[in-house]
N, C-alpha and C positions, 0 to 999 in steps of 0.2 A: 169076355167071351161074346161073339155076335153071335145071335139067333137068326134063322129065317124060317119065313111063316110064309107061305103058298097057294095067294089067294083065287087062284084061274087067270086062263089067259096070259098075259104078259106080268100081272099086276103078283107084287110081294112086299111082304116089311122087313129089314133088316132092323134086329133089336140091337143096343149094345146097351152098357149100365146105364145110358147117360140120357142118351137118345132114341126116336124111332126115325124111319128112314124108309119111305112108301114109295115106289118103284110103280107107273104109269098104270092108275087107278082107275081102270075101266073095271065096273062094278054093276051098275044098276043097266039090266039089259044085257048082261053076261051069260047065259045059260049053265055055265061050270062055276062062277065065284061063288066063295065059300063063305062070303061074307057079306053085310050089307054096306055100304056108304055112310050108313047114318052107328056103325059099330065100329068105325076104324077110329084109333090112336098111333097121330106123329106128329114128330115134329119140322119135318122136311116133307114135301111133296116132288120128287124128279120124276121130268118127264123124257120120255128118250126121244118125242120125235110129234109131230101133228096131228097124226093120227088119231080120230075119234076113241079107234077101240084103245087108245095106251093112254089120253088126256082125260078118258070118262068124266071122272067124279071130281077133278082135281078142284075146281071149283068151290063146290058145295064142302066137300072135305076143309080143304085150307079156312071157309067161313068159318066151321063149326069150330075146328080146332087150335085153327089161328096155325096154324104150318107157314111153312114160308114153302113156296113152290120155285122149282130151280127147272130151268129148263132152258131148250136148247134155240138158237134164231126162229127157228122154223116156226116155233111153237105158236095158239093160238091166245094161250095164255102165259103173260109174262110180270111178272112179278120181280124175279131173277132171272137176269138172261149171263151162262158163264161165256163170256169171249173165249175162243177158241184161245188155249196153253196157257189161257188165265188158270190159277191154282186158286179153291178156296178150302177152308178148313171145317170138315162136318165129323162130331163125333172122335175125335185126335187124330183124324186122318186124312190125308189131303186128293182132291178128288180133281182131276183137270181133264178138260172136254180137248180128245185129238179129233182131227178127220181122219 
């Protein structure tokens, strides 16, 4: 079963048994997030786009936690960048970036 948790803004965790899976973690300087930066748990960081308010915390998050951050060319921080119709494999599901 995947869980989702809804943290404000754009930013969320997809749980599944295995893994967490944090969706563009803009956190600290949020007025609605429900959560702090320094309280999240994952093990992936995706970013959808460059955007300050969707890449917030991705940073400071992925130090603390050691996440691997997956994100898209554009992005400001790159770690993983997935080439467009490249497939990678998170959580036993395969996730691949179209335009």
């Amino acid at each position: 079963m995947i869980k989702f948790k809804y943290y404000g803004h754009a930013c969320f965790l997809l749980e599944t048994d295995n893994e967490k899976l944090l969706f563009d973690p803009f956190l600290t300087g949020n007025p609605v997030a429900s959560i702090s930066a320094d309280e999240v748990e994952c093990d992936y960081i995706l970013l959808t786009h460059a955007h300050g308010d969707h890449y917030g915390d991705a940073t400071q998050i992925a130090q603390k936690t050691g996440a691997k951050v997956i994100s898209t060319p554009d992005s400001k921080i790159k770690v993983y960048v997935i080439p467009t119709n490249e497939e990678l494999m998170i959580a036993k599901e395969t996730l691949r970036l179209v335009k």
